[in-house]
C-alpha positions as CSV (number, residue, x, y, z in Angstrom):
1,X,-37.3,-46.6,10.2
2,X,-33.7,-46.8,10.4
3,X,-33.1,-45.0,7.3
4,X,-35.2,-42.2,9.5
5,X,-33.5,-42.3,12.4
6,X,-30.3,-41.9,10.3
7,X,-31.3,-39.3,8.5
8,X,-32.6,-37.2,11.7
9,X,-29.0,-37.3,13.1
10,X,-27.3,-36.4,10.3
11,X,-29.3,-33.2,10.0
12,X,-28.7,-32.6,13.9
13,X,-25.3,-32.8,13.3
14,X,-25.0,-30.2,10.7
15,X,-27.1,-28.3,12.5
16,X,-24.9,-28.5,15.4
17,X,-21.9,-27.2,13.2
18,X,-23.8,-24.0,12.7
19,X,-22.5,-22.9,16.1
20,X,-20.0,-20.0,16.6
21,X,-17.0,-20.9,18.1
22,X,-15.4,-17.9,19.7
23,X,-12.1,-18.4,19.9
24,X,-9.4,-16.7,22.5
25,X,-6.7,-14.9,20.8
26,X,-3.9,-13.2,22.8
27,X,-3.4,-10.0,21.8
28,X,-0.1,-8.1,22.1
29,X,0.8,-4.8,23.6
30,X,-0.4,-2.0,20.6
31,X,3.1,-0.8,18.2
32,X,2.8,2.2,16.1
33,X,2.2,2.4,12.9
34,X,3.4,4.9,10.0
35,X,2.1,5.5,6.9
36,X,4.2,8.3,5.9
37,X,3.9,7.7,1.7
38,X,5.1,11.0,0.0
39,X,3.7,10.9,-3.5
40,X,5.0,13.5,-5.9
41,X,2.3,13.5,-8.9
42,X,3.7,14.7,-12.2
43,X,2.8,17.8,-13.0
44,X,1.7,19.1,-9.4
45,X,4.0,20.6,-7.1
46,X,3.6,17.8,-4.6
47,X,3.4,20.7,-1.7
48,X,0.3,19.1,0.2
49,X,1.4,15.9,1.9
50,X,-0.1,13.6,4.7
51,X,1.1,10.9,7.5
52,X,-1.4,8.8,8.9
53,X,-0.3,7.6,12.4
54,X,-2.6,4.4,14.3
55,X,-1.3,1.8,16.4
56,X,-2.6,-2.5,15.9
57,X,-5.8,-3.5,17.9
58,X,-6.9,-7.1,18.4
59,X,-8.3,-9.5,15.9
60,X,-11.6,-8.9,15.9
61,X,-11.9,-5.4,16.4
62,X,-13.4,-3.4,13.7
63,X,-11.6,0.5,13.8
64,X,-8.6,1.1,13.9
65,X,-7.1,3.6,16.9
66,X,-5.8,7.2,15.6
67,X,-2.9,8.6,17.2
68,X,-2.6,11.6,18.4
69,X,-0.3,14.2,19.8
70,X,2.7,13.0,18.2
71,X,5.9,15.4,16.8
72,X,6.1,14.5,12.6
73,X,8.5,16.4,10.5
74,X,10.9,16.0,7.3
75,X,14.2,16.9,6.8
76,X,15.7,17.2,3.3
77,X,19.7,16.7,2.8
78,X,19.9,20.8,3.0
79,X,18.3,20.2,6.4
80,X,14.9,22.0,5.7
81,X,12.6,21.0,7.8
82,X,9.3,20.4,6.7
83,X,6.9,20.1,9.9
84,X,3.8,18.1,9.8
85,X,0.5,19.3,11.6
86,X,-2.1,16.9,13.5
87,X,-6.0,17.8,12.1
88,X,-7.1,17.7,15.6
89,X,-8.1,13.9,16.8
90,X,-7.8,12.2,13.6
91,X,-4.1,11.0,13.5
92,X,-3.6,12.6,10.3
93,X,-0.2,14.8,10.0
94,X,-0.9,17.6,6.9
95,X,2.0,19.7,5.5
96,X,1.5,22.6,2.9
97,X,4.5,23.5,2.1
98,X,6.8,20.1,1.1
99,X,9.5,20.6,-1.3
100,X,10.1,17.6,-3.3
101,X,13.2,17.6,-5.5
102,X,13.8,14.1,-7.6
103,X,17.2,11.9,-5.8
104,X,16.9,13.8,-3.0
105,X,17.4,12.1,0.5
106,X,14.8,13.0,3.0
107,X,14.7,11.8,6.4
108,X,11.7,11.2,9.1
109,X,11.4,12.1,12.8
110,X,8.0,11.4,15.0
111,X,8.2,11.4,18.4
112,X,5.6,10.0,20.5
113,X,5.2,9.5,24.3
114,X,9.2,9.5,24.6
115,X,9.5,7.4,22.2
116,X,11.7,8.9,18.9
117,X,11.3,7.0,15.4
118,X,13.6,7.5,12.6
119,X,13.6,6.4,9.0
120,X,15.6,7.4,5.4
121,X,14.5,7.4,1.7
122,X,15.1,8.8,-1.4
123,X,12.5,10.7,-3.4
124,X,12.9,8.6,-6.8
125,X,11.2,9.1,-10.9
126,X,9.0,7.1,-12.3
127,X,8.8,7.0,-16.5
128,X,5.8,8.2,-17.5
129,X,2.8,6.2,-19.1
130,X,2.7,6.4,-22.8
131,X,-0.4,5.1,-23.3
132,X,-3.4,2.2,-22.4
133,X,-4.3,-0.7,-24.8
134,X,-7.4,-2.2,-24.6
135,X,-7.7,-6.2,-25.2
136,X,-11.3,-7.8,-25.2
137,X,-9.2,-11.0,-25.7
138,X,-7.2,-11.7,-22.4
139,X,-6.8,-13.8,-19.6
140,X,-6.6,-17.5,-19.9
141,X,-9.9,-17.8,-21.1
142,X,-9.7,-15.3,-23.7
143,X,-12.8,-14.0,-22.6
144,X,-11.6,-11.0,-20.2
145,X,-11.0,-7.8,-21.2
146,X,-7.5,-7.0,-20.2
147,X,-5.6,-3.3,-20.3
148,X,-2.2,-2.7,-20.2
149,X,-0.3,0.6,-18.9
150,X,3.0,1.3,-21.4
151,X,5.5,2.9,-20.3
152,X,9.6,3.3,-21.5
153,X,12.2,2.3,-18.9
154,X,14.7,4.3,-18.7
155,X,18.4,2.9,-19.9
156,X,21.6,2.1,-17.8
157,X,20.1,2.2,-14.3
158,X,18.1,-0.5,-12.2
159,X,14.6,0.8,-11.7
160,X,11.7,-0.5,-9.6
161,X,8.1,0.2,-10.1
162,X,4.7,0.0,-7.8
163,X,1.4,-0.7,-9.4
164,X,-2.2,0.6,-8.4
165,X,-5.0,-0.3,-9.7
166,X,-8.4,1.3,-7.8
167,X,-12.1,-0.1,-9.7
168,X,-14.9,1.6,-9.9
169,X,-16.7,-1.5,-9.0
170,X,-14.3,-2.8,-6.6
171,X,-13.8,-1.2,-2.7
172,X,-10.2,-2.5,-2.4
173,X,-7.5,-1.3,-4.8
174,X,-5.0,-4.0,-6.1
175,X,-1.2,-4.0,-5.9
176,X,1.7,-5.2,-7.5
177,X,6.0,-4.1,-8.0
178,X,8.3,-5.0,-10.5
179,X,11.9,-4.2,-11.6
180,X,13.4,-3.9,-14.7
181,X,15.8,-6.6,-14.7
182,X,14.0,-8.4,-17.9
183,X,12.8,-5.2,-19.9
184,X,15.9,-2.9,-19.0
185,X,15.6,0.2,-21.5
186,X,12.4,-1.1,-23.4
187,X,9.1,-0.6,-23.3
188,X,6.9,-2.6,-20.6
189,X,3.3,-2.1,-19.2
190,X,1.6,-2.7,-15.9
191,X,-2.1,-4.6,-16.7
192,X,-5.6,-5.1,-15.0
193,X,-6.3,-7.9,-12.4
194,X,-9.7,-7.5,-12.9
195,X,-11.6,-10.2,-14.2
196,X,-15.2,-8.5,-14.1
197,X,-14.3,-6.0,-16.6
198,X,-17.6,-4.7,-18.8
199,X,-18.0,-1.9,-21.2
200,X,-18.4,1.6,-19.1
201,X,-16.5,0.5,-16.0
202,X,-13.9,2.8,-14.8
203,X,-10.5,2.2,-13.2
204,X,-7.7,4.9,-12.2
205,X,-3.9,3.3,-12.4
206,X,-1.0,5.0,-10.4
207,X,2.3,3.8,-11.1
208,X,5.3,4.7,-8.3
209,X,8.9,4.9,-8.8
210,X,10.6,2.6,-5.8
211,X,13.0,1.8,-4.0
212,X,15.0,-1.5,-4.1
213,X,14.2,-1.9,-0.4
214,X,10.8,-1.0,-0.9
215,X,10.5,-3.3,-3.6
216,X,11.3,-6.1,-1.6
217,X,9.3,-4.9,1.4
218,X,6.0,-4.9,-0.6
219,X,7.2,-8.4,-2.6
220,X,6.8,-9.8,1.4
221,X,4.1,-7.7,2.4
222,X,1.9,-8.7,-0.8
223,X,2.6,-12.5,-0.3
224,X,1.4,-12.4,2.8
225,X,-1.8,-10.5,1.8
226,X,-2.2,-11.2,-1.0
227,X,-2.4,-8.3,-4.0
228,X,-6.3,-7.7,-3.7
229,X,-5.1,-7.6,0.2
230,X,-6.1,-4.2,0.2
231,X,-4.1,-0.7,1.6
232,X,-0.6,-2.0,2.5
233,X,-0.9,-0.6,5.9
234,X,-3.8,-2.5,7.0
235,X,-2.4,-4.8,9.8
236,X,-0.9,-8.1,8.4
237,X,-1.7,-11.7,9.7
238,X,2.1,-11.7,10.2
239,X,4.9,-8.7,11.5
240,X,6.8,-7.1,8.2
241,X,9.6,-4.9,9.4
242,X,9.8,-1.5,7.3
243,X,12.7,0.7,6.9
244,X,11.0,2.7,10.5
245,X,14.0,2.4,13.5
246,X,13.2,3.5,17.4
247,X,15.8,5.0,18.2
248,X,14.9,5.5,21.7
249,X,14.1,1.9,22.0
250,X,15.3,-0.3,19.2
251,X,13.4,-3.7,20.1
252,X,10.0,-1.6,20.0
253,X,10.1,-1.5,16.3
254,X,7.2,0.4,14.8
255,X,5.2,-1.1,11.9
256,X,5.1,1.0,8.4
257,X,7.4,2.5,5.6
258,X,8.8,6.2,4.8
259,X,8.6,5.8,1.0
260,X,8.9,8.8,-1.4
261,X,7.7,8.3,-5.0
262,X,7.4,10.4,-7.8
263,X,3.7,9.4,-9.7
264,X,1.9,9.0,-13.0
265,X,-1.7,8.5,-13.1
266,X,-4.5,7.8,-15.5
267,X,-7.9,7.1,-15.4
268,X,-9.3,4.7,-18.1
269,X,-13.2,3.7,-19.2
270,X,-13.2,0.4,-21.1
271,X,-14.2,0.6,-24.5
């Protein structure tokens, strides 16, 4: 009977644990945030471009609030200005007629209720993939099937890369940077993270040419989230400052990057 009794409270209990706990989280006044990536794909003329501007929300809430109304435009070191329009109510800014030139210096401008947001980058190359290599070999295991992305780096200059992987079978795409410090001048490859790899299964990889600053923006940002973390602009469990600057009101930073990349792409179906 004891044995019983025991057993009746130790099921109660678990039972018990099965609650939801709501807990009260504080929730800070909304900041802006910019996702103004200009991605120049080789071969295109880059002319149709987009920057996506939200604001945080709390915790648990599940969509993400648009921005609208705001003034976006580009400036290039001629001082071209390149104005980006609002498609009415969705916080999306769409220009047709961008002008990217490679080591250019480009700089943003959105204003938004009184509030005037700055930010500087350079438009920079990427080498171009050489080919994909197959392995049915990899991982730790041995077991996965692994594919690596050559590419040459170029000689004589520091170059930084950004990796993107988007599955077929995955929803999120995965992330990852480098630099050239141990493969300066030689061949090097970017290579799946995904372990579920079968026969038929598609996968499209991008690969970015960087900044060092971005570099080490995304190196925090990806710790933080993690690389299957999803878009880099989702809202991080902790504040990562981007190159953005308020120039109206410096201590209301606004969340984000202005990054300019040139891009190579290819889409790959395992063998």
């Amino acid at each position: 009977m004891k044995k019983i009794v025991l057993l009746i409270s130790i099921l109660g209990f678990l039972y018990s644990c099965q609650d939801v706990v709501d807990i009260n989280l504080d929730t800070a006044a909304p900041k802006l945030v910019i996702d103004a990536s200009i991605n120049w794909k080789k071969g295109t003329t880059g002319n149709e471009q987009t920057i996506y501007l939200t604001t945080t929300t709390g915790y648990y809430d599940t969509s993400i609030p648009v921005v609208s109304g705001a003034t976006v435009f580009v400036k290039n070191e001629a001082n071209t200005t390149y104005t980006f329009i609002e498609i009415p109510n969705t916080g999306k800014y769409v220009c047709n007629n961008f002008e990217p030139v490679l080591n250019q210096t480009y700089t943003l401008t959105v204003i938004f209720k009184g509030q005037t947001y700055n930010a500087t980058e350079t438009l920079l190359p990427v080498a171009p993939i050489e080919r994909l290599v197959q392995n049915n070999e990899g991982g730790f295991t041995g077991k996965n099937i692994d594919v690596k992305t050559y590419f040459l780096d170029p000689a004589g200059i520091d170059n930084y890369y950004m990796y993107k992987y988007e599955y077929a079978n995955k929803i999120k795409p995965e992330y990852n940077v480098d630099d050239d410090r141990f493969f300066q001048g030689n061949e090097f490859f970017s290579v799946t993270r995904n372990r579920d790899l079968k026969v038929n299964d598609q996968f499209t990889v991008t690969h970015f040419g960087i900044s060092k600053q971005y570099y080490n923006y995304m190196n925090v940002l990806l710790s933080i989230t993690g690389s299957n973390g999803g878009a880099p602009f989702q809202s991080p469990p902790a504040t990562v400052r981007g190159n953005i600057i308020n120039n109206t009101n410096p201590s209301d930073c606004a969340l984000g990057y202005f990054r300019l990349s040139e891009t190579d792409s290819r889409t790959y179906t395992v063998q």
